[in-house]
C-alpha positions as CSV (number, residue, x, y, z in Angstrom):
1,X,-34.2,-46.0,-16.8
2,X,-33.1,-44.6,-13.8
3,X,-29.4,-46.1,-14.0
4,X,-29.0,-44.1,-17.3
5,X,-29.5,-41.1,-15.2
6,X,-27.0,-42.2,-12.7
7,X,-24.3,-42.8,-15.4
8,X,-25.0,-39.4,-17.3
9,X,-24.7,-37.7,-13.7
10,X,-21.4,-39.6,-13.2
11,X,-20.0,-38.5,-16.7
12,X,-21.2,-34.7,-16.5
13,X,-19.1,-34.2,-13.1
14,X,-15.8,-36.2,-15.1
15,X,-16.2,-33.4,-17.3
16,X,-15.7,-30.1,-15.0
17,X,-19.3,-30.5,-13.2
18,X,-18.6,-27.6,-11.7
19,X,-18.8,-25.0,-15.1
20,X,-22.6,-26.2,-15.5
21,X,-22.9,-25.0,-12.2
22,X,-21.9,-21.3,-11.9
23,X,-19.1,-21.9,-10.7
24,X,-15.4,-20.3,-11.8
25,X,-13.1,-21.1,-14.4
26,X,-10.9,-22.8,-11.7
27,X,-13.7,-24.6,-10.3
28,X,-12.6,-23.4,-6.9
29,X,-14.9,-20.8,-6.0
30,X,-18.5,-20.4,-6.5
31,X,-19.8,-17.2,-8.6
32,X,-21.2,-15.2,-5.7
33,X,-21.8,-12.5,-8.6
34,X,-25.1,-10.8,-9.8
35,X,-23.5,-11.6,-13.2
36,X,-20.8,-13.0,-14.4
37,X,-17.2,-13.4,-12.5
38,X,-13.6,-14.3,-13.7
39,X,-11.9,-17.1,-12.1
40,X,-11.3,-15.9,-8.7
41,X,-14.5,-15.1,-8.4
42,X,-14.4,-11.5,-8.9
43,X,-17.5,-9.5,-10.3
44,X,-17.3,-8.1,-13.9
45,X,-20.0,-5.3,-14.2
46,X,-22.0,-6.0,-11.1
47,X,-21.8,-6.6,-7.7
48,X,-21.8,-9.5,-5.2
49,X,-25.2,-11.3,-4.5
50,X,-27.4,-11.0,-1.5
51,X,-25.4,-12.4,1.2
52,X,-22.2,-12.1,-0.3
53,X,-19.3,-9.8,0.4
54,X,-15.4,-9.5,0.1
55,X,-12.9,-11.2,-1.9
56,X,-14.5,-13.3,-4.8
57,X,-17.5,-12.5,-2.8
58,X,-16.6,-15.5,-1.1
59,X,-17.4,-14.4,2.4
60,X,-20.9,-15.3,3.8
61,X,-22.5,-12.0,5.2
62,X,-24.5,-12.7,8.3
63,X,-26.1,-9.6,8.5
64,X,-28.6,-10.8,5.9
65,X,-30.0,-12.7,8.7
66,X,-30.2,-10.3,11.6
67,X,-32.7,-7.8,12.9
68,X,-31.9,-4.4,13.0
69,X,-32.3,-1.8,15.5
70,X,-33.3,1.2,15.3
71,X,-35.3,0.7,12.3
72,X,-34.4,3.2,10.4
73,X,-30.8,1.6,10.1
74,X,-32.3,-1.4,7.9
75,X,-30.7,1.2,5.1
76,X,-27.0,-0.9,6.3
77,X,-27.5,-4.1,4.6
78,X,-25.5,-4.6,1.5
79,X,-28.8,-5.6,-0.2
80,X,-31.1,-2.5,0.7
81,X,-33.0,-0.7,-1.9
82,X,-31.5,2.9,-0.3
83,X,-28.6,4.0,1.9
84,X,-29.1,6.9,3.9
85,X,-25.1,7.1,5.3
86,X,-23.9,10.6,6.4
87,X,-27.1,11.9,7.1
88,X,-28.0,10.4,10.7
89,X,-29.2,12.0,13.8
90,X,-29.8,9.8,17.1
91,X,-28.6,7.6,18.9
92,X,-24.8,6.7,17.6
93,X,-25.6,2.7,17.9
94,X,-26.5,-0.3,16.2
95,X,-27.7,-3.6,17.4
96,X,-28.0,-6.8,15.5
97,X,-29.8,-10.0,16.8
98,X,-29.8,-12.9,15.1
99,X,-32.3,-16.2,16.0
100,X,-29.2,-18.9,16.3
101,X,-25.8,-18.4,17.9
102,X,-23.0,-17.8,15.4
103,X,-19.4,-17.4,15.1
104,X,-17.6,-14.0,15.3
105,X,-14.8,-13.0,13.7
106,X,-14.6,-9.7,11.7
107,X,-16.9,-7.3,10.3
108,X,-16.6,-4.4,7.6
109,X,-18.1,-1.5,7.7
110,X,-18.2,1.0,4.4
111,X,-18.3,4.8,5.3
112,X,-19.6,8.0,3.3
113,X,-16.1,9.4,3.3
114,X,-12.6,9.4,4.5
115,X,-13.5,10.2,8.4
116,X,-11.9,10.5,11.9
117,X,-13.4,9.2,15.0
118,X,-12.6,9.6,18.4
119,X,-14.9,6.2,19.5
120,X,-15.8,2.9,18.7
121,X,-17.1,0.1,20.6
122,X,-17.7,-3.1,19.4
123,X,-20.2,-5.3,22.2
124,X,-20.8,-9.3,21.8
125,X,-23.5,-10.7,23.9
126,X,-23.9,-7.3,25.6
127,X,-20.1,-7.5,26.8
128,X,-17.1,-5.4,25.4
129,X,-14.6,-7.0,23.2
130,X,-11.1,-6.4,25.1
131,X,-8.7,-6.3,22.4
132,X,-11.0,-4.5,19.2
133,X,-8.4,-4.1,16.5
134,X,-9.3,-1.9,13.4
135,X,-7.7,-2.2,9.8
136,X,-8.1,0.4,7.2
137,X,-9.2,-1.5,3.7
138,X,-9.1,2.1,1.8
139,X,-10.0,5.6,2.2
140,X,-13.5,4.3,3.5
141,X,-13.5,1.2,4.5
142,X,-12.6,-0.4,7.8
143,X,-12.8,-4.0,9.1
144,X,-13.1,-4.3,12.9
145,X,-12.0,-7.7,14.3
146,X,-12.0,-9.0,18.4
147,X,-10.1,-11.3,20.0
148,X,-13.7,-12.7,21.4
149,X,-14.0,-16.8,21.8
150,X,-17.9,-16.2,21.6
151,X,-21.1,-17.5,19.9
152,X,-22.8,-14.6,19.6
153,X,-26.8,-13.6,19.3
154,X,-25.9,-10.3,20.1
155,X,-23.7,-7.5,18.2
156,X,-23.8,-3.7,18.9
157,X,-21.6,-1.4,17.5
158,X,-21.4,2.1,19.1
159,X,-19.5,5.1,18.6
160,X,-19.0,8.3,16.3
161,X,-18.5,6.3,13.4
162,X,-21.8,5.0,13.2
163,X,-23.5,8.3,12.0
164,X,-21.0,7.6,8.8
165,X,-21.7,3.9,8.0
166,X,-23.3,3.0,4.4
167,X,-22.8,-0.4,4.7
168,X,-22.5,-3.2,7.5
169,X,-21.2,-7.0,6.4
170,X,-21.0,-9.6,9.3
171,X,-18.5,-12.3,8.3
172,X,-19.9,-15.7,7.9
173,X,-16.4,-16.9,7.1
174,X,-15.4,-18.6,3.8
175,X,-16.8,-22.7,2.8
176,X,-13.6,-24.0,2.5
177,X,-15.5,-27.7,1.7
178,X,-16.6,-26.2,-1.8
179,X,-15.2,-28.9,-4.6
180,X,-12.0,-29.9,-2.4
181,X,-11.3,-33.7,-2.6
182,X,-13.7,-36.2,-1.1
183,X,-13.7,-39.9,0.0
184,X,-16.1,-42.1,1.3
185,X,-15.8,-45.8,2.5
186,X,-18.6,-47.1,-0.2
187,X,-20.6,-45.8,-2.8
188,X,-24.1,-46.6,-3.8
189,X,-24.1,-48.3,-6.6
190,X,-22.4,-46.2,-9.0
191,X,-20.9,-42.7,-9.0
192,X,-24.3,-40.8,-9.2
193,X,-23.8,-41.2,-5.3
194,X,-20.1,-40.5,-5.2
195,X,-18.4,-38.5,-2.4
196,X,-18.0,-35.3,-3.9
197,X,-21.6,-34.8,-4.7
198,X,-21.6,-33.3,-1.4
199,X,-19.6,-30.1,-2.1
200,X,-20.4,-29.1,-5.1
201,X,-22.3,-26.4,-3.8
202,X,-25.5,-27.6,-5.1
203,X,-29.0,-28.6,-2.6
204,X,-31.3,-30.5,-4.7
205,X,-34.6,-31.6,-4.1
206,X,-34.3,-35.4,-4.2
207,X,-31.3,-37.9,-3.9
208,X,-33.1,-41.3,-5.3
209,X,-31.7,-40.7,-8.7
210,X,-28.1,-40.0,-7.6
211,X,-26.3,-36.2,-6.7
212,X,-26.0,-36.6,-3.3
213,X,-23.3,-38.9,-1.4
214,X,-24.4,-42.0,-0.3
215,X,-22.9,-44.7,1.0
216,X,-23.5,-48.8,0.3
217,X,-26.1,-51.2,1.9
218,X,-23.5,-53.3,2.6
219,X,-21.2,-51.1,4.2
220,X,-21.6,-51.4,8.1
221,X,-19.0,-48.4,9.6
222,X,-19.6,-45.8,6.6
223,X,-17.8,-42.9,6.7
224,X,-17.5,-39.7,4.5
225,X,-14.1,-37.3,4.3
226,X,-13.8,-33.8,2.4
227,X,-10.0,-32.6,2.6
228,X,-8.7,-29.2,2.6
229,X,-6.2,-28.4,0.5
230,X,-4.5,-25.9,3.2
231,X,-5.1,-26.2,6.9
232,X,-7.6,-24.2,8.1
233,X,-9.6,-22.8,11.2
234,X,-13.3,-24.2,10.9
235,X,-15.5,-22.4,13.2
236,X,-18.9,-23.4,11.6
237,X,-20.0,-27.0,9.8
238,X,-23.8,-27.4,8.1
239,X,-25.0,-30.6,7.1
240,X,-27.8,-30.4,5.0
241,X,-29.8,-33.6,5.0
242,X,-31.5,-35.5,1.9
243,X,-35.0,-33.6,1.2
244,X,-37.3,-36.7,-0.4
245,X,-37.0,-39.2,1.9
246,X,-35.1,-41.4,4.7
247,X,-33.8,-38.0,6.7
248,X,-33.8,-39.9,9.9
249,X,-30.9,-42.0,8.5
250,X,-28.5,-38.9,9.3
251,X,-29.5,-38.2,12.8
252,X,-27.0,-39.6,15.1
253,X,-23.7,-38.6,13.1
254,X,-20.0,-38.3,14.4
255,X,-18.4,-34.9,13.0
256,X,-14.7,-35.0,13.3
257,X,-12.1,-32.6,12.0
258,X,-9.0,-34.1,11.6
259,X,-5.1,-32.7,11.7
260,X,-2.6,-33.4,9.2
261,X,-1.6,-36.5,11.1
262,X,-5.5,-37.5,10.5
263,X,-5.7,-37.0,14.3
264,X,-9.0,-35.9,15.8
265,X,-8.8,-32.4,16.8
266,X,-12.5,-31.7,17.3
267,X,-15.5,-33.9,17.7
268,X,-19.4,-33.4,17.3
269,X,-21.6,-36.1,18.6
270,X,-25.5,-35.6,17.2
271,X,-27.6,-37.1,20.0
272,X,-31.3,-37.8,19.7
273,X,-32.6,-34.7,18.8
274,X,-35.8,-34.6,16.3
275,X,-34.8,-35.0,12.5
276,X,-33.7,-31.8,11.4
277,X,-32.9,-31.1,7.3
278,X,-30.1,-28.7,8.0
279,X,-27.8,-29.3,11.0
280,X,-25.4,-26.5,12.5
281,X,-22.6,-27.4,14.3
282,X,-20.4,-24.5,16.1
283,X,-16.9,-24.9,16.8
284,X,-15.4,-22.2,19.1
285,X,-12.0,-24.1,19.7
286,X,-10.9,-24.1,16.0
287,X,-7.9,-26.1,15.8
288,X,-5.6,-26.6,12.6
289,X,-8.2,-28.5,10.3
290,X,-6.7,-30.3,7.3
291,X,-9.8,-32.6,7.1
292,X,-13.2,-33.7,8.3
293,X,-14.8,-36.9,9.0
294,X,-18.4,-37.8,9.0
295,X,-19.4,-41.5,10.3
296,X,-22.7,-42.9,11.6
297,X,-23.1,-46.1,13.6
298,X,-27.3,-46.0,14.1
299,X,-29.1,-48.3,12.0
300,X,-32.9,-46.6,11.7
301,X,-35.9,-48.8,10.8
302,X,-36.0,-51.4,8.8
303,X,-32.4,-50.7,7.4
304,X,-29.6,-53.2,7.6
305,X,-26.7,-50.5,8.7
306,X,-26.4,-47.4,9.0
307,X,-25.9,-45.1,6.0
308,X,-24.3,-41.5,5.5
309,X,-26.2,-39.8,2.9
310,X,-25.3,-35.7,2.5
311,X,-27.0,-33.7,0.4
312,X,-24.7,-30.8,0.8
313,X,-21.7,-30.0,3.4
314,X,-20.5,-26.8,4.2
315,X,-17.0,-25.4,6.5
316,X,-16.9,-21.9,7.0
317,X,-13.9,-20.7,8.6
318,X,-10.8,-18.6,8.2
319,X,-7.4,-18.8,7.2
320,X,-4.9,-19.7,10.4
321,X,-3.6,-16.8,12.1
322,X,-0.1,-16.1,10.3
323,X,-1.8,-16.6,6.3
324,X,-4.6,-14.4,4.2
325,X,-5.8,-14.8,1.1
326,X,-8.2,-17.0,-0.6
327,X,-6.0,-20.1,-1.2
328,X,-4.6,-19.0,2.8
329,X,-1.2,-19.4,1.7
330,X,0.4,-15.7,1.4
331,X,2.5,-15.1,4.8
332,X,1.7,-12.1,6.8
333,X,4.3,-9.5,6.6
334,X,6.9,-9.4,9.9
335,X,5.1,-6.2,11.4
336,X,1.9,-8.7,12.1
337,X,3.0,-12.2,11.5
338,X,0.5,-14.0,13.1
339,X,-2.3,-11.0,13.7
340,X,-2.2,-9.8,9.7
341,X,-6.1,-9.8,8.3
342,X,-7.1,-13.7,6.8
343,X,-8.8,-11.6,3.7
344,X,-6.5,-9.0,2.5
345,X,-3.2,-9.2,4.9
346,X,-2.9,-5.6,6.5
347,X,-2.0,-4.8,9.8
348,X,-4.1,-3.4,11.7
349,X,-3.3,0.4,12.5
350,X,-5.8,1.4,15.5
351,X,-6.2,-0.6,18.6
352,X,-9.2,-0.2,21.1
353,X,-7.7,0.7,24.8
354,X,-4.0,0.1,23.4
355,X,-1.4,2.6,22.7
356,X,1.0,-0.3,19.7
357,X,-0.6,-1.2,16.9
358,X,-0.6,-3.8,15.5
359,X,0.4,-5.9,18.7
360,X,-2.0,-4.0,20.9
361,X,0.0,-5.3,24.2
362,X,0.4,-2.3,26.2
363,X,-2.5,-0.8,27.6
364,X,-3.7,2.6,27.8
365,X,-2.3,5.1,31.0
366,X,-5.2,6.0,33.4
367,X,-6.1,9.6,32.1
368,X,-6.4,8.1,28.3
369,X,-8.6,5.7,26.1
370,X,-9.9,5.0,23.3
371,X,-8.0,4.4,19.6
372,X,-4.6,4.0,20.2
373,X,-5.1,5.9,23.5
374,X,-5.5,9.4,21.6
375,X,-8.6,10.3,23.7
376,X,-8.1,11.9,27.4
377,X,-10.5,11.0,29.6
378,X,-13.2,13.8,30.6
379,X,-12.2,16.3,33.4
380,X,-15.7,15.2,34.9
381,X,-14.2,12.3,35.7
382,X,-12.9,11.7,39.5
383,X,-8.9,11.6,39.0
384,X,-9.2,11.8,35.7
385,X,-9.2,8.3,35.3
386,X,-11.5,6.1,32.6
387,X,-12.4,2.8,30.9
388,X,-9.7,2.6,28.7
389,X,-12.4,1.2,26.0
390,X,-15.3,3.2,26.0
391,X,-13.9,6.6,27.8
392,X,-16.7,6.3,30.7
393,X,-15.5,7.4,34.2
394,X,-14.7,4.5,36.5
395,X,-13.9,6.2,40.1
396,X,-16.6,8.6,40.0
397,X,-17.7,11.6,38.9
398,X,-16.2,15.2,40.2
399,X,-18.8,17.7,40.1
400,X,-21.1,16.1,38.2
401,X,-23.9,13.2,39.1
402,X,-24.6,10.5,36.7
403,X,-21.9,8.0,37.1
404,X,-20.4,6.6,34.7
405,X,-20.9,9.5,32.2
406,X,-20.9,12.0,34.6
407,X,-22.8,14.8,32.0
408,X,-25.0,15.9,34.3
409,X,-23.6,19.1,36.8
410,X,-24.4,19.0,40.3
411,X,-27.2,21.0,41.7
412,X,-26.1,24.3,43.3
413,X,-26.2,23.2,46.4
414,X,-23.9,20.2,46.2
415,X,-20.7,19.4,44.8
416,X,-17.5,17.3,44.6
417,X,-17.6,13.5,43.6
418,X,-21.0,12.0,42.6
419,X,-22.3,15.7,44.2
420,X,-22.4,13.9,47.7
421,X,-21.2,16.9,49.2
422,X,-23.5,20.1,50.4
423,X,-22.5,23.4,50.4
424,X,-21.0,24.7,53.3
425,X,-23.8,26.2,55.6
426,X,-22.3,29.9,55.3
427,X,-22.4,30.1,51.7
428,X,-24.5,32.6,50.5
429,X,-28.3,31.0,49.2
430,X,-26.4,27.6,49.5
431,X,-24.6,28.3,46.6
432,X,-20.8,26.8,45.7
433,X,-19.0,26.0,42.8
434,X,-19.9,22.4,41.6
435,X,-16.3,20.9,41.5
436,X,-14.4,22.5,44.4
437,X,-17.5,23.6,47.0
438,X,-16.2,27.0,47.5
439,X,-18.6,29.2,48.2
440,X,-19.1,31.9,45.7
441,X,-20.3,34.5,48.6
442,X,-20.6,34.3,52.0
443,X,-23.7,35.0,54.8
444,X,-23.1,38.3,56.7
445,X,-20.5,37.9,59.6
446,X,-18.4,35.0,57.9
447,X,-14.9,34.7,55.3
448,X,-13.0,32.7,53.7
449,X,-13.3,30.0,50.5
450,X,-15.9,28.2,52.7
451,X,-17.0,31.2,54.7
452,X,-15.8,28.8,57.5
453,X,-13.8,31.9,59.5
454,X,-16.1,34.4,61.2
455,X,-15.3,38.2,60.8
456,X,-14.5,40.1,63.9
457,X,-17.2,42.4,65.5
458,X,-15.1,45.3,65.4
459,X,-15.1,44.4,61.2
460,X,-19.1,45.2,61.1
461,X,-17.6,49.4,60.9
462,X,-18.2,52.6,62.8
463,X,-20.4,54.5,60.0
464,X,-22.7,53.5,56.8
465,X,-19.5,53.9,54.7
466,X,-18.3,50.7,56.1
467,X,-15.0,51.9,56.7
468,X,-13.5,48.1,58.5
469,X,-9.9,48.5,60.7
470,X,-7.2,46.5,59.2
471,X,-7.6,43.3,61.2
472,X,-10.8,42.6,59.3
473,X,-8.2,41.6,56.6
474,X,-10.4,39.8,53.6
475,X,-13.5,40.8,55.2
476,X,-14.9,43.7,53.4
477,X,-18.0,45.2,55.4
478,X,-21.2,47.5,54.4
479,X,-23.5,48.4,57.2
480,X,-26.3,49.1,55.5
481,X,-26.9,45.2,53.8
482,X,-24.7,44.0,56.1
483,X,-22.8,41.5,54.0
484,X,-19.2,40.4,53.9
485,X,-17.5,39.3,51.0
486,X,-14.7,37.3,50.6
């Protein structure tokens, strides 16, 4: 009988559900291990799985998802088959698409060995983040975070560095829904459709016998809450809809996320879209979240009310700024006390284009750019000046003529800034230095650093010697080649 199922689903979540399921001792954290974990979540003898990465492998990797280019640097996901780190020639870049806009907040990158690098660049949607910060994990190991507000579908990192990468991880952020308390105005029937069936971290493949949430037929403004048990930033919410049947039922939702006055902070509204079985809803204004409300008010087909039915329901985000730390309630030391790293709380020790870590407030002079300013811009660079992120000349180039890298020397007949300028006419075979246009020798008959001052006849000598009186001055005469020198 199928209300014998619904009753043994009800007692087997009474009785820790959630060690049945892989989950930790704590039932807090999912087992994101290849084996076993203890109850943090930590891996004992393996690694994290596919798609997994960080403390308790708790944090989604979204690199998983992406394409890679070049090719040849599909070798960076956590979950290739070979690595190929430290021994790179090419282009110093990599770019990752990905199909659906998604959150950005940090990523990690793990390096061959302990390195030094005198660039980085880290591009979202093809645009420089303005404030990169880095933070160094260990010996090989950084995380590079950016102030960006973004969905991205775009990343490109750039820079020395990348010859020395092993591994890339994207953050995902951290499901902060996962078996934290639940309410719902009505159940159906019994607690086989209880509330908390949607965060238990499981998706299964029909909800008619019970383990998903479901509301009552007789329940006309149905509503389901899951409550964090810390506020939190939620940048990213999934709905995964019932797989058997009825999917149209969700379509139409309100998503809320609530403060800890139960004040809407944030609001969703589905509209008419086709039925979908996973819906992903981005937040880029994440507020302090201590809850989030789901509530439908369409009543499909034949049904009497509306009904809120969730298979699964998922809240990745981070810890707000000031906390780290998988329960996001260790305090960030003074030195970074609201800029400290959500996963591990370090400070960050380089900024991009800033001269004070870990603040990063006080940008980098003119001549300089780069990690905390160490870098001096390029002497090919019109008054020395540069982009204070990427080192690139922004005024010009002096003696050299492709602007903005300004790499490429003038030809010998031009020179100064963007090589717009010929050589004087008197320079010997057109030829003048590349930077200052002074000409390295002149015609016959002509003097000075741009053989601009015409020698005096009486300079041209009375024999083949060349013997010249003293008011030739720098004009030094032979008359058999007839050339003058400055």
């Amino acid at each position: 009988m199928w209300w014998i199922l619904l009753i043994t689903i009800a007692s087997v979540q009474s009785q820790d559900f959630c060690h049945l399921l892989n989950y930790t001792s704590s039932c807090k954290y999912a087992c994101r291990c290849k084996g076993s974990c203890d109850s943090n979540g930590n891996c004992i003898g393996s690694s994290c799985s596919d798609g997994w990465f960080g403390s308790g492998c708790q944090y989604s990797d979204v690199v998983i998802n992406a394409t890679i280019l070049p090719q040849s640097l599909e070798t960076l996901r956590s979950n290739s088959s070979r690595q190929d780190c430290g021994q790179r020639v090419g282009p110093l870049f990599v770019l990752l698409t990905w199909k659906v806009p998604l959150p950005f907040t940090w990523l990690r990158i793990k390096l061959l060995n302990k390195t030094t690098y005198r660039n980085i660049t880290l591009s979202l949607n093809n645009a420089l983040c303005q404030k990169t910060k880095i933070f160094s994990v260990d010996d090989t190991t950084l995380d590079i975070a950016c102030d960006a507000n973004v969905s991205m579908t775009t990343l490109k990192l750039e820079g020395d560095v990348v010859g020395s990468i092993c591994t890339l991880f994207v953050s995902g952020g951290r499901n902060f829904a996962l078996f934290q308390q639940t309410s719902q105005s009505s159940s159906y029937y019994s607690d086989g459709f209880n509330a908390k069936f949607a965060v238990d971290g499981r998706i299964i493949p029909s909800c008619l016998l019970g383990g998903c949430s479901h509301t009552h037929r007789w329940d006309s403004n149905p509503t389901w809450t899951v409550y964090f048990d810390q506020r939190v930033q939620i940048n990213k919410f999934v709905l995964y809809n019932r797989i058997d049947d009825k999917q149209e039922r969700l379509k139409g939702f309100l998503l809320e996320m609530l403060d800890s006055s139960n004040l809407t902070i944030y609001s969703y509204q589905n509209n008419s879209e086709p039925t979908r079985l996973v819906y992903t809803v981005l937040n880029l204004k994440a507020g302090a979240g201590a809850a989030v409300r789901i509530s439908q008010k369409n009543i499909i087909g034949s049904d009497s009310v509306p009904f809120v039915t969730l298979n699964e329901f998922e809240a990745f985000g981070e810890c707000l700024p000031g906390f780290w730390g998988l329960n996001c309630r260790n305090v960030c030391e003074s030195a970074c006390s609201s800029s400290c790293h959500a996963e591990h709380g370090k400070c960050n020790t380089l900024c991009i284009g800033y001269t004070d870590p870990p603040q990063c407030s006080i940008e980098c002079k003119a001549t300089q750019w780069g990690p905390n300013c160490l870098n001096h811009c390029s002497v090919s660079c019109y008054n020395s000046s540069c982009d204070k992120l990427t080192g690139l000349c922004l005024s010009g180039c002096l003696g050299y003529q492709d602007f903005p890298y300004c790499t490429t020397k003038c030809n010998k007949a031009y020179s100064g800034v963007n090589c717009t300028n010929s050589c004087p006419s008197n320079c010997l075979n057109a030829t003048c230095d590349y930077i200052t246009g002074k000409c390295s020798d002149c015609t016959p008959g002509y003097t000075g650093d741009y053989c601009n001052n015409p020698c005096f006849a009486t300079c041209f000598g009375s024999n083949h010697k060349g013997t010249c009186s003293i008011q030739c001055s720098q004009c030094i005469c032979d008359l058999t080649v007839l050339h003058s020198r400055i």
